[in-house]
Each structure stands twice: as C-alpha cells, then as structure tokens.
C-alpha positions in Angstrom: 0.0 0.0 0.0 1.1 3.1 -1.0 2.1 6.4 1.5 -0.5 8.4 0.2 -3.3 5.4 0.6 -2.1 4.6 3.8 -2.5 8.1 4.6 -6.1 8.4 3.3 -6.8 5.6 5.4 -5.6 7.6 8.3 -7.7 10.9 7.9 -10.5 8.5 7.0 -10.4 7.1 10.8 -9.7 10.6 12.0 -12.7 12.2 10.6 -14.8 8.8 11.4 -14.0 9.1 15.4 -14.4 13.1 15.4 -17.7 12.9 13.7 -19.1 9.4 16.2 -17.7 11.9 19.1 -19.5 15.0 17.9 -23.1 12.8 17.1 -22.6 11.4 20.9 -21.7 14.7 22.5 -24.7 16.1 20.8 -27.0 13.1 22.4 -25.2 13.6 25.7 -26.1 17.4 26.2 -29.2 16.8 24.6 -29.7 14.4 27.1 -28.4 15.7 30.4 -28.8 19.7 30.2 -26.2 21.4 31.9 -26.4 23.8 34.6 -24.6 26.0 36.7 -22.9 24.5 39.4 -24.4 27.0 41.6 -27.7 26.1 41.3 -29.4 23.9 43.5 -32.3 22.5 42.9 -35.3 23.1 46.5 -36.5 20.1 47.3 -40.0 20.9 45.5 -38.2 21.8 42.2 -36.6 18.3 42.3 -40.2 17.2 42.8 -41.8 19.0 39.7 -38.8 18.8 37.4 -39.4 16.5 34.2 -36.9 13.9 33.9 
C-alpha cells in the first residue's frame, strides 16, 4: 500500500472518530442539560422537574 493510501486511510479514521464523538456529545447534552454549578435544585423543584 502506497504512503499516500495509507495516509487516506488515516484521515478517514480521524474524521470517522471526530464525527461518532461530535453525534454522541450532541446526544449527551441533549440528554443531560447542563447547569450552573451553583444552582441547587429546593427540594420541591426536584419534585416538579421533568426527567
């Protein structure tokens, strides 16, 4: 196999595992909003919240 195939091969992978790692980062805040670390949630907040 030639440099320039193996190379090819290479950025292939790269671009594969950045775009699988963007798709589940997406999912992930999608999934668990984030918030400030400040905020605390009263206990009847924690009640009413929609999980």
């Amino acid at each position: 196999m030639s440099y320039a195939m193996m190379l090819l091969v290479v950025i292939a992978f790269v671009f594969a595992i950045l775009g699988f790692s963007a798709i589940m980062g997406y999912f992930l805040m999608q999934a668990f909003p984030t918030k400030s670390s400040r905020e605390v949630d009263s206990p009847e907040e924690a009640l009413n919240r929609k999980i």
